[in-house]
Structure formats: C-alpha cells, structure tokens
C-alpha positions as CSV (number, residue, x, y, z in Angstrom):
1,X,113.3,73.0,76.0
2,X,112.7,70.1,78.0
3,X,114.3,70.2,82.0
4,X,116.4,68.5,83.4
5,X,116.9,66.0,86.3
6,X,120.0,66.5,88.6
7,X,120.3,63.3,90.2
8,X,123.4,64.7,92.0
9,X,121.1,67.0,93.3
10,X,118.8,64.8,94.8
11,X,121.2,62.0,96.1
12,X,122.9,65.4,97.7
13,X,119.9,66.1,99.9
14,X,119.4,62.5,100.6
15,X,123.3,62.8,102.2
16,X,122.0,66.1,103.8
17,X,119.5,64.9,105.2
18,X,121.6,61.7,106.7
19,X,124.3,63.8,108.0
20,X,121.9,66.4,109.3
21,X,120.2,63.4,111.8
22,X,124.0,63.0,112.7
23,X,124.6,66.3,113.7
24,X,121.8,66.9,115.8
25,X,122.5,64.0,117.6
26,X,126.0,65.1,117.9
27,X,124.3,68.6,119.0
28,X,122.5,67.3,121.7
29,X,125.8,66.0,123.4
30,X,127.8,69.3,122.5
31,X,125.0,71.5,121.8
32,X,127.0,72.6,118.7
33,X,125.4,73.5,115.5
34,X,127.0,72.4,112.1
35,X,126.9,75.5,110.1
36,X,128.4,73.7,106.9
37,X,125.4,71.1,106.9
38,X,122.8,73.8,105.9
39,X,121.5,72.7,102.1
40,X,124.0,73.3,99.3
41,X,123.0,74.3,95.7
42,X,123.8,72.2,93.2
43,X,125.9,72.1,90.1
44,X,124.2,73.4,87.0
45,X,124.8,73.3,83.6
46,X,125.6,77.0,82.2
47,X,122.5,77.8,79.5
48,X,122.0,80.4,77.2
49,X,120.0,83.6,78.6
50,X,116.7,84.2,76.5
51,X,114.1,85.8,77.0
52,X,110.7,84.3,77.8
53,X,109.9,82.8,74.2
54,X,106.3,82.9,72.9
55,X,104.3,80.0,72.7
56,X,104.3,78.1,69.7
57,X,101.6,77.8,67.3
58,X,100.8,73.7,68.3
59,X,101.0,75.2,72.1
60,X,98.4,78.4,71.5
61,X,95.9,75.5,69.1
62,X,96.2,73.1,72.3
63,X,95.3,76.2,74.9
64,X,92.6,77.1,72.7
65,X,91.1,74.2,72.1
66,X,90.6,73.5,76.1
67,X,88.7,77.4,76.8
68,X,87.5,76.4,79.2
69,X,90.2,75.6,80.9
70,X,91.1,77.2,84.4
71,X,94.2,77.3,86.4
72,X,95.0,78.6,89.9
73,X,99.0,79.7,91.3
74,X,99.3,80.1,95.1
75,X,102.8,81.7,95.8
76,X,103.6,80.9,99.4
77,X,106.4,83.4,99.6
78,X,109.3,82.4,101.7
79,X,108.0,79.4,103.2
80,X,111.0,77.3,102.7
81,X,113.7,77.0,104.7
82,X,116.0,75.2,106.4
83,X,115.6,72.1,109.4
84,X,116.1,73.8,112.9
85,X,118.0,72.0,114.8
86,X,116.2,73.0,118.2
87,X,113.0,71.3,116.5
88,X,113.3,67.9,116.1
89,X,115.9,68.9,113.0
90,X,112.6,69.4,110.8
91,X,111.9,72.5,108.5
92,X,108.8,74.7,109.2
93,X,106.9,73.2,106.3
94,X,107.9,69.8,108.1
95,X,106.7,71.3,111.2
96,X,103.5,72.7,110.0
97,X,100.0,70.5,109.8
98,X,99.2,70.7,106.1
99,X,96.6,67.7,105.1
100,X,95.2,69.6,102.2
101,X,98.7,69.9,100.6
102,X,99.7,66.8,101.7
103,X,96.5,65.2,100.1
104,X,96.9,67.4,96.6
105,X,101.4,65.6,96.6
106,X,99.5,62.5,96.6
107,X,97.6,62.7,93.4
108,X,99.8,65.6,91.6
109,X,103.5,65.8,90.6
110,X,106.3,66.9,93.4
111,X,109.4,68.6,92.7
112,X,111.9,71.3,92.8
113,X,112.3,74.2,91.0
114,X,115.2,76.8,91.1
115,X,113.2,80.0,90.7
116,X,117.0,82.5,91.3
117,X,119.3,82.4,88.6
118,X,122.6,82.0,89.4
119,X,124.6,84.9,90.4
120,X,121.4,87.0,90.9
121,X,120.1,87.9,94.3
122,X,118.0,85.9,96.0
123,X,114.8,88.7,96.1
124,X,111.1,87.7,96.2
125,X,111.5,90.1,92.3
126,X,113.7,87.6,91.0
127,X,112.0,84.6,92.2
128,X,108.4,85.5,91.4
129,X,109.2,87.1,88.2
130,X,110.2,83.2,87.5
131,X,107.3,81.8,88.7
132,X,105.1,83.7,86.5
133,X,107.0,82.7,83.6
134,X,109.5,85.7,82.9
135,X,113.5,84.9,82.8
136,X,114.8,87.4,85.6
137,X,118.4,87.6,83.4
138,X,116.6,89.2,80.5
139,X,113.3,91.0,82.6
140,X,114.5,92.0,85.5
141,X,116.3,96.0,86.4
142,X,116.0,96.2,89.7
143,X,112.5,95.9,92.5
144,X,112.1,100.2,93.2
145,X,110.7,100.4,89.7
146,X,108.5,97.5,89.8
147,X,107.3,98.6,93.2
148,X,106.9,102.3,91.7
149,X,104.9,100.4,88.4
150,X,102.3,99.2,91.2
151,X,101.8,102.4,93.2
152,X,102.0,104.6,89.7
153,X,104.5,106.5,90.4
154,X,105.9,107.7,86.8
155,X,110.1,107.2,86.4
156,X,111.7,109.4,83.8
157,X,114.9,109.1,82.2
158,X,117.0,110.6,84.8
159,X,114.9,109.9,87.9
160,X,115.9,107.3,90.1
161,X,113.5,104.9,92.8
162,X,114.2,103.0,95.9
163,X,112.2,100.9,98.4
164,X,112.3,103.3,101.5
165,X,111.5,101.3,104.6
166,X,109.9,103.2,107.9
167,X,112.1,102.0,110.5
168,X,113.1,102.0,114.0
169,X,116.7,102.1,115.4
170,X,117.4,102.2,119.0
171,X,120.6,102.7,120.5
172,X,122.5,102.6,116.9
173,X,120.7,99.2,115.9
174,X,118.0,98.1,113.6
175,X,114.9,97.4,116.4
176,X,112.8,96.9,113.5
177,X,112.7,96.4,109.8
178,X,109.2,96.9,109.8
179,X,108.5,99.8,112.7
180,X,106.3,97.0,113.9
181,X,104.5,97.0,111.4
182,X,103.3,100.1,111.4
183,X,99.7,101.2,110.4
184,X,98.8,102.4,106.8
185,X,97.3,105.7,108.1
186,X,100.1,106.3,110.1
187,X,102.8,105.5,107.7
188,X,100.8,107.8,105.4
189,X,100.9,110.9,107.7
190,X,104.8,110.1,108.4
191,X,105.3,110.1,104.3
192,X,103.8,113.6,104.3
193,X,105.8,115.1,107.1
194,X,109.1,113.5,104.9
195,X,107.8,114.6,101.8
196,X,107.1,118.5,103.4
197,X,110.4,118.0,105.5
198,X,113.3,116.7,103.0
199,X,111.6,116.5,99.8
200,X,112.3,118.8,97.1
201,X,112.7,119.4,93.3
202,X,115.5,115.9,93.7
203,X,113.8,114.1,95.8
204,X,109.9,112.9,96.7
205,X,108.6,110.5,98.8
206,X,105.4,108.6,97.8
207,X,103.4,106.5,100.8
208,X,102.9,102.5,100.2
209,X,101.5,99.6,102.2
210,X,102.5,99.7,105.9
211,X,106.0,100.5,106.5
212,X,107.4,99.9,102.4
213,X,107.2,103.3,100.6
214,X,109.4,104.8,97.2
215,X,111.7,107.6,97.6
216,X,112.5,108.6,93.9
217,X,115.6,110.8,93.1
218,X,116.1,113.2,90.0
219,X,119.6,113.7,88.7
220,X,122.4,112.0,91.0
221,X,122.8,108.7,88.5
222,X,125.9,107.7,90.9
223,X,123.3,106.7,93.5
224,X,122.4,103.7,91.4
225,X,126.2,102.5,92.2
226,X,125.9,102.2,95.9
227,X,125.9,99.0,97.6
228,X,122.5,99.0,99.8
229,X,121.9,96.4,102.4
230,X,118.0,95.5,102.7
231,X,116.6,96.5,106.5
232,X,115.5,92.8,106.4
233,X,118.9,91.8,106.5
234,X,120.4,93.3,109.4
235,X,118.0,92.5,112.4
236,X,119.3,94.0,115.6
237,X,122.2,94.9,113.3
238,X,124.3,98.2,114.5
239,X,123.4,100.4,110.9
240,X,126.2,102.3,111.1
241,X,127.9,99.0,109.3
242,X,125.3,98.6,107.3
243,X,124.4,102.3,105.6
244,X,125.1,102.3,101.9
245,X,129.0,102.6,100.9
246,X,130.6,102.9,97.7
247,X,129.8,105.7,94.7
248,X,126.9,107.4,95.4
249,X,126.1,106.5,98.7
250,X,126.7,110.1,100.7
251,X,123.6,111.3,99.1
252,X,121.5,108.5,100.4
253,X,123.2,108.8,103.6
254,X,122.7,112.3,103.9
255,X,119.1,111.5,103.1
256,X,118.3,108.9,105.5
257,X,120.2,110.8,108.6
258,X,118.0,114.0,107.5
259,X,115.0,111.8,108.0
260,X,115.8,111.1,111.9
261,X,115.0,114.9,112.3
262,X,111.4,114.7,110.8
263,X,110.6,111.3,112.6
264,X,111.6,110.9,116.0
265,X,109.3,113.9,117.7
266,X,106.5,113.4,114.9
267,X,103.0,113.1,116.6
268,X,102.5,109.6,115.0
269,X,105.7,108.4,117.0
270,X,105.3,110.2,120.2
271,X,101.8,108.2,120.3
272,X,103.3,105.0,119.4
273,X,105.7,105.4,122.2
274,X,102.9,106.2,124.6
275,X,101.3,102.9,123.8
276,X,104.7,100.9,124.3
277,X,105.1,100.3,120.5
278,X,108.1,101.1,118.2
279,X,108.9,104.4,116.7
280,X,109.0,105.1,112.9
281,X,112.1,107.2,113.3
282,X,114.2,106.6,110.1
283,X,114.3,106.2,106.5
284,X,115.9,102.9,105.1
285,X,117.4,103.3,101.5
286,X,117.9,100.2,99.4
287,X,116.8,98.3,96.0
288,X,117.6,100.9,93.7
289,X,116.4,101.2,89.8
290,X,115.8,102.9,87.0
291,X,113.4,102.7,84.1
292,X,112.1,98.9,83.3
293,X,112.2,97.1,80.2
294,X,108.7,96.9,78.3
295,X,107.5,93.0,79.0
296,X,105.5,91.0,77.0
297,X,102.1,90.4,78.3
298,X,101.0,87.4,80.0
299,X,98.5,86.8,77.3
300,X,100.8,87.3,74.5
301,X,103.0,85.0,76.2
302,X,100.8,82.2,77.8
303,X,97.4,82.7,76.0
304,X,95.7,83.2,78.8
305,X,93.9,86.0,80.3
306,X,95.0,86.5,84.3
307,X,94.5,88.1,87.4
308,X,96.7,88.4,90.6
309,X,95.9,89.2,94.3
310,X,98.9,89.8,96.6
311,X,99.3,92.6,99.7
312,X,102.9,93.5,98.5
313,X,103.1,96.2,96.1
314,X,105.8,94.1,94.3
315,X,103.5,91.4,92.8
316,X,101.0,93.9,91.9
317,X,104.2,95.9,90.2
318,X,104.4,92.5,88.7
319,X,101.2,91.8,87.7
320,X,100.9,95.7,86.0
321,X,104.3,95.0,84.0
322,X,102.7,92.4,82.3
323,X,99.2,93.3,81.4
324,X,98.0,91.3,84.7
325,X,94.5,92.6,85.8
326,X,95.6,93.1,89.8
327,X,92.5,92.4,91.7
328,X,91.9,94.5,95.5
329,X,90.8,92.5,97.9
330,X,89.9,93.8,101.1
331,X,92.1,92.8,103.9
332,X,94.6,91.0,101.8
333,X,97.9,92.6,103.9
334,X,101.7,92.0,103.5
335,X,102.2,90.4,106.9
336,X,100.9,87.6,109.3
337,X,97.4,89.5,109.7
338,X,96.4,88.9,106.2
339,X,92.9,87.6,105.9
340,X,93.2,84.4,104.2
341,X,89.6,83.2,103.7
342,X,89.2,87.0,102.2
343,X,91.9,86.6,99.8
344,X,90.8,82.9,98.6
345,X,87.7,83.7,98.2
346,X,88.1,86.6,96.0
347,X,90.8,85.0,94.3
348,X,88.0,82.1,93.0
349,X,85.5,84.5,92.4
350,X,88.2,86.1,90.0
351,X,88.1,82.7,87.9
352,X,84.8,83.4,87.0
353,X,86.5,86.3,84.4
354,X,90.4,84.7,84.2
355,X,91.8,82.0,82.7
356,X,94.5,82.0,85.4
357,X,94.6,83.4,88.5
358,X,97.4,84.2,90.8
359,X,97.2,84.5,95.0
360,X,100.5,85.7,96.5
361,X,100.9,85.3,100.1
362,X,103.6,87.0,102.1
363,X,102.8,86.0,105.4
364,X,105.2,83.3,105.2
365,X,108.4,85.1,104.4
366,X,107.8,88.0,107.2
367,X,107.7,85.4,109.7
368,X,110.9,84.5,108.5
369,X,112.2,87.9,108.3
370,X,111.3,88.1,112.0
371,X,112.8,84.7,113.0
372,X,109.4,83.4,114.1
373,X,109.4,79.8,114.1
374,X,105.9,80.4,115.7
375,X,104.3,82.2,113.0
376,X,105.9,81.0,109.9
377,X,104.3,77.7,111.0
378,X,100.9,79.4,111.9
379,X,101.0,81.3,108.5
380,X,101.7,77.9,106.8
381,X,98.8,75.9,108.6
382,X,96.5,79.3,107.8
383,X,97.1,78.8,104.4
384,X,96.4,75.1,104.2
385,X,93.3,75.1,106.6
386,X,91.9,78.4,105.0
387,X,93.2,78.6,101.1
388,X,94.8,74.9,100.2
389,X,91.5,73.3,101.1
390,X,89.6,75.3,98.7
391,X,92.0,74.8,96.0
392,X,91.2,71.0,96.8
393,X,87.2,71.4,95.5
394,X,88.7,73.2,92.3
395,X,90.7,70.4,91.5
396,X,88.4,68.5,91.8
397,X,86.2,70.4,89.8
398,X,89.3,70.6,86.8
399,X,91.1,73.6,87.8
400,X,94.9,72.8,87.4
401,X,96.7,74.2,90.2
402,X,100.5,75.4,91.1
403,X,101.9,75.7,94.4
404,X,105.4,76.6,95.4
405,X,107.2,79.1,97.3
406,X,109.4,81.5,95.8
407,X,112.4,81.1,97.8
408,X,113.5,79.8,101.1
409,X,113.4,82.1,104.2
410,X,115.5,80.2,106.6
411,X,114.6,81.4,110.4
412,X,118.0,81.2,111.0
413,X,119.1,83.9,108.8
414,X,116.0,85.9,108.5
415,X,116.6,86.8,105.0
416,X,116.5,85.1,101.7
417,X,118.5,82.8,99.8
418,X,118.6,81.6,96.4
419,X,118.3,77.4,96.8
420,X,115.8,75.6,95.3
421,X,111.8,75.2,96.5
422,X,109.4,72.7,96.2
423,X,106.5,73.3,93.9
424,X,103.6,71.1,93.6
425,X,101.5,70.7,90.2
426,X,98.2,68.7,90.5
427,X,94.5,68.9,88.8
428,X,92.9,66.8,85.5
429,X,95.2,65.1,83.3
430,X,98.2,65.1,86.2
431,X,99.4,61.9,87.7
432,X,101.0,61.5,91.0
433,X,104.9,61.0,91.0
434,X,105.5,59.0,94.4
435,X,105.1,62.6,96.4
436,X,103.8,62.5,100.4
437,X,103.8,65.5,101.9
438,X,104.7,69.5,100.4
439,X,108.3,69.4,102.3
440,X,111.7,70.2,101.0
441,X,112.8,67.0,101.4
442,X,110.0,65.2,100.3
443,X,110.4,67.2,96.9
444,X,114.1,66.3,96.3
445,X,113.4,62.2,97.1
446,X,111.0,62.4,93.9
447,X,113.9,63.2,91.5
448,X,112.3,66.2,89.5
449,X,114.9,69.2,89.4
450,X,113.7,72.6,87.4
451,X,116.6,74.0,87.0
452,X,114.8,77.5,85.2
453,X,112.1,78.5,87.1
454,X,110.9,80.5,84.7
455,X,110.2,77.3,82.3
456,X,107.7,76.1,84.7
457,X,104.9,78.4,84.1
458,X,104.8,77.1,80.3
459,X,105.1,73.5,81.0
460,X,102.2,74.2,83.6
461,X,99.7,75.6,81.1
462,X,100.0,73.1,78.2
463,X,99.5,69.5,78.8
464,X,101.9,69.1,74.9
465,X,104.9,70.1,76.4
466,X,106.3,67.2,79.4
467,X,107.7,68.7,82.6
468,X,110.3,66.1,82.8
469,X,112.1,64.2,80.4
C-alpha cells in the first residue's frame, strides 16, 4: 500500500518548467503562445480498483491510543492551474502572496497528489471524493445524486437527477454560467415558477444555493445516455453546439427550451434587467445520476469522528454519504463572496466535538470558471491571510493539518482538468521535506508523487503507515 515516486514525473516538470521560460521569451518576440507546453500527466502504472479498505487493527490501536488527537483538511478547490504567460509565466498560486502557507511547506512535507483517476472526468466529485479518502472508481455514480443526498431530495429506482444551472444566454451564447450569480431568494422564486410552469408527475424542480438547483426525472432511463456539457465549460459558447446529443437527449432538450418560456418575462428577471444585471432565462441540464452506492462511513473507515463546512451542496452531498456531520455556517457561499474568517472560525470551533474537520472552499475554482486572474489570486491570498494563518496556531498547538486543492482550474480554459495538485501535510511528528513555497512547481521539485489520491487521507491520519517509500 505504500506510494509511489515517479521521478519521470518530476524531472518532466522540471523540463516544463525550462521550456516554458523559453517560450515566453520566444512569446514576447512573436507574441505566440505554445499550446503544447501546458503541463502533461504522467505515465502511471495500471493498479487494481478497490474500494476504500478499512483500517487495520495495528492502524485503529495507533488512532486510539493518540484521542486526543485532532486534524484539520482545507480543500482549496480549483486553485491550481497553469503559468500564464501574460504574467510573468507564473501560475496563480505563484502569483498569490501566501506567507502562512509558505511558512507551514517549510516545516511540513510537499508533494503531489493525483486526486482524478485516469479515464474519469476531471469534476470537483471525483477529486474531493479522493481527498476524503474514497476511491472514485468504486464510489463514485455520478454528482446529481450526491448533490440531491445534500439538499434531501429522495431518488427512487426509476427516478433520475441532474444539476440544473439558472442561466443566461444572449444572442444564442452562454452570457453566464452562473446568471451572475444570482441571489438565493431569487433563484428560489424562479425554481417555483419552473416547478408550477414545466413540472409535472416526470419531472420536479427543487431550489439549491445560488444559481445550482436538481431537476429530477421519473421514467425516461435513456436520459441517463446523453452526452451533457457542463455550463462551466462553454463560456460565451453559442449552446446550440453544446445542448445534450445522443440517446435521450430530446427530452432534456425539450425541457430546457420549455424553460426559456417561464424565465425570460419572470418578475425576478425583468428587475434584474432594470438594474443592468443578467437575466436567469434558461435551464442548463447536465451531470446526470441515478441511485448512489451505500458508503462506508468516515468513522468506520478512518476512526475518526468528522465534520465538514463547505458552500457547495456537493461536499455537503459528500459529507451526508458518509456519515459526515455537515456543519452550517453563516455566510459560508460557493463563490468569491464567501466569508472566510466566518467559515474558519466555525470550522475550529467544530474541533472542539470532531476528531477531523473538513473546510471546503470554492472561491478558488469559480474564479477560474470565470477566467479571473484577479480574483483567483484575491481568493487565494483571502484564504491565506484569513484561514491559513489560523491553521498556523493549531499546528502549533498539535493539530495535524492537510492542504491541497482538488484539481487544477486553469484560467485559460475555465474549466477543470484532471493533472495533479500539490498538497501540503504539516503539524507534530511531520518533518519538512526541502518544500518553499505551496506552488505547483515547488511540489514537483520535492519528488513526492501520490499517484491515488484517495490513499492520502489514510497515510494522513496514522503516523504507522509512511507516505513515501
């Protein structure tokens, strides 16, 4: 059970990272960008899919006889990425000012982890399922029924979720994945209307967080077949190449076009236009699922009892699938204005009655859906100034902490893919490995590879068990 180092890995980003200074000096004579010098993943050894083993007996004796214990996960979703070119060739976590992480590299251990298996896609479900110790080729169905676990929303055999995005198209394009990120109380009131306008004994519509909602589907089992694009990947994308093809899809066509005659005129969007902001003025259909595989808890798995805080109905879907107490803390949000002395603060307080506890932060990745260089920095720095420097005194104090993204968000993209991240893992008993700073690169020149992200989690919680060779 013990990971692997790919030193081809590592020696490959060093050549990256060479050739990349090359190209953008070639770019500023040209001003031609590269494509095929973006970070490559590397070569992995095929392994056997399992499911997230139980603890062993010498690993539960070791975790019980340290009760006292604590440990702390920060998930600083998306923040990853790639160097941009038009700044200085560095990567937003290169760009960002982040003493307190940089100080906790220095005396913890620096790596990468691959948190998407290959061949699966590179979603925040995937990815975070990993990081909190669950192998996404045994666990994971699809993200509409782990978002629908979170909201409550029973699925029956038969019945049928998807993620159904509030947003605005303009002149045949996607204006906005997000419908600017629209209000709660608004999305609400526009979830009624759909649900009083197009739902029916087949199909309700339940209201979410902002502009991410469930649409679930009775009957029609073909729908599961049809190839969805996420709204997240098509920004200023014309939809009519995007809407979902193949088996199934006409009914979720037909659905989404039906919604355009419930939105656009709705109160709620005639006001929004009145105040120069973006209509809600179509359904977006997409990460289909079924029913979800029963989980073994965290606590059966890990030994430890855990809480989790996120503003994402996805990681609190999480958190429910495996006996995670979610904990609500007000004005923890999904986007750039969550409140991140709020969230830290409640998260801490939740160590008083956790072994573990869990903060999820999305702010990151939404920057990076909206190609904000900008903001994925600011949210970066926020979460250093505000949360990271907390996490410092609980160190300090014997708290063992994790930190890592899930996935890259690259700006240039604005979606995700599945490459590796760096994760950091400091506190009592960890010694430092040679790390400076909490960048990409700066994780690869250290050696340390995890090629199964969802080994981490283990090797985290019992000092018996090595993270590296």
């Amino acid at each position: 059970m013990q990971e692997e180092v790919d030193s081809r890995y590592c020696e490959g980003m060093k050549k990256r990272n060479s050739e990349l200074s090359r190209a953008n000096e070639k770019k500023e004579e040209s001003g031609r960008e590269d494509s095929n010098l973006r970070p490559q993943r590397p070569e992995r050894c095929a392994l056997p899919i399992c499911a997230t083993p139980r603890l062993p007996v010498l690993l539960y004796s070791a975790s019980m006889s340290a009760a006292n214990r604590k440990y702390f996960v920060l998930i600083m979703d998306g923040a990853a990425g790639w160097v941009l070119p038009a700044h200085e060739g560095k990567t937003c976590l290169e760009l960002a000012r982040t003493p307190n992480l940089d100080a906790l590299v220095q005396t913890g251990t620096l790596g990468l982890v691959h948190n998407v298996p290959d061949g699966m896609e590179p979603s925040s479900a995937c990815a975070c399922m990993s990081l909190l110790g669950y192998d996404p080729r045994v666990y994971y169905k699809g993200r509409g029924s782990i978002e629908a676990r979170s909201m409550e929303i029973p699925v029956a055999v038969g019945e049928y979720v998807f993620r159904c995005n509030l947003v605005s198209v303009r002149d045949g394009k996607m204006d906005s994945y997000a419908s600017g990120y629209i209000s709660n109380d608004e999305s609400r009131e526009l979830v009624a209307a759909l649900e009083a306008g197009i739902g029916s004994d087949e199909v309700s519509f339940f209201p979410g967080i902002s502009y991410r909602h469930i649409c679930k589907i009775k009957g029609h089992e073909d729908v599961l077949k049809a190839k969805c694009t996420p709204a997240h990947d098509i920004p200023g994308g014309v939809i009519a190449q995007h809407l979902p093809t193949g088996t199934g899809s006409e009914y979720l066509r037909d659905l989404m076009f039906r919604s355009v005659e419930v939105l656009e005129e709705h109160p709620v969007n005639v006001a929004r236009r009145a105040r120069g902001e973006v209509p809600a003025n179509m359904i977006w259909l997409f990460w289909g699922s079924g029913q979800i595989p029963p989980m073994p808890s965290f606590l059966e798995t890990y030994g430890l009892n855990s809480a989790i805080t996120s503003g994402v109905d996805l990681l609190q879907g999480l958190g429910k699938m495996i006996g995670t107490r979610v904990v609500d803390i007000p004005g923890v949000t999904g986007d750039i204005k969550n409140d991140y002395v709020a969230q830290i603060r409640g998260a801490v307080a939740a160590l008083d009655s956790s072994d573990m506890v869990i903060a999820h932060v999305e702010a990151p990745d939404e920057a990076g859906h909206d190609g904000s260089v900008a903001d994925k920095v600011e949210a970066i720095e926020r979460i250093d100034n505000e949360m990271v420097s907390v996490l410092r005194g609980l160190a300090k104090d014997g708290v063992k902490i994790l930190i890592a993204p899930d996935h890259p968000t690259p700006i240039e993209v604005q979606t995700h893919v599945a490459e590796p991240v760096p994760f950091l893992w400091c506190g009592e008993g960890v010694e430092s490995n040679g790390g400076s700073r909490f960048t990409e690169a700066e994780a690869a020149r250290t050696g340390l590879v995890v090629k199964d992200g969802f080994r981490l989690m283990g090797r985290f919680t019992s000092r018996e068990v090595p993270l590296w060779p």
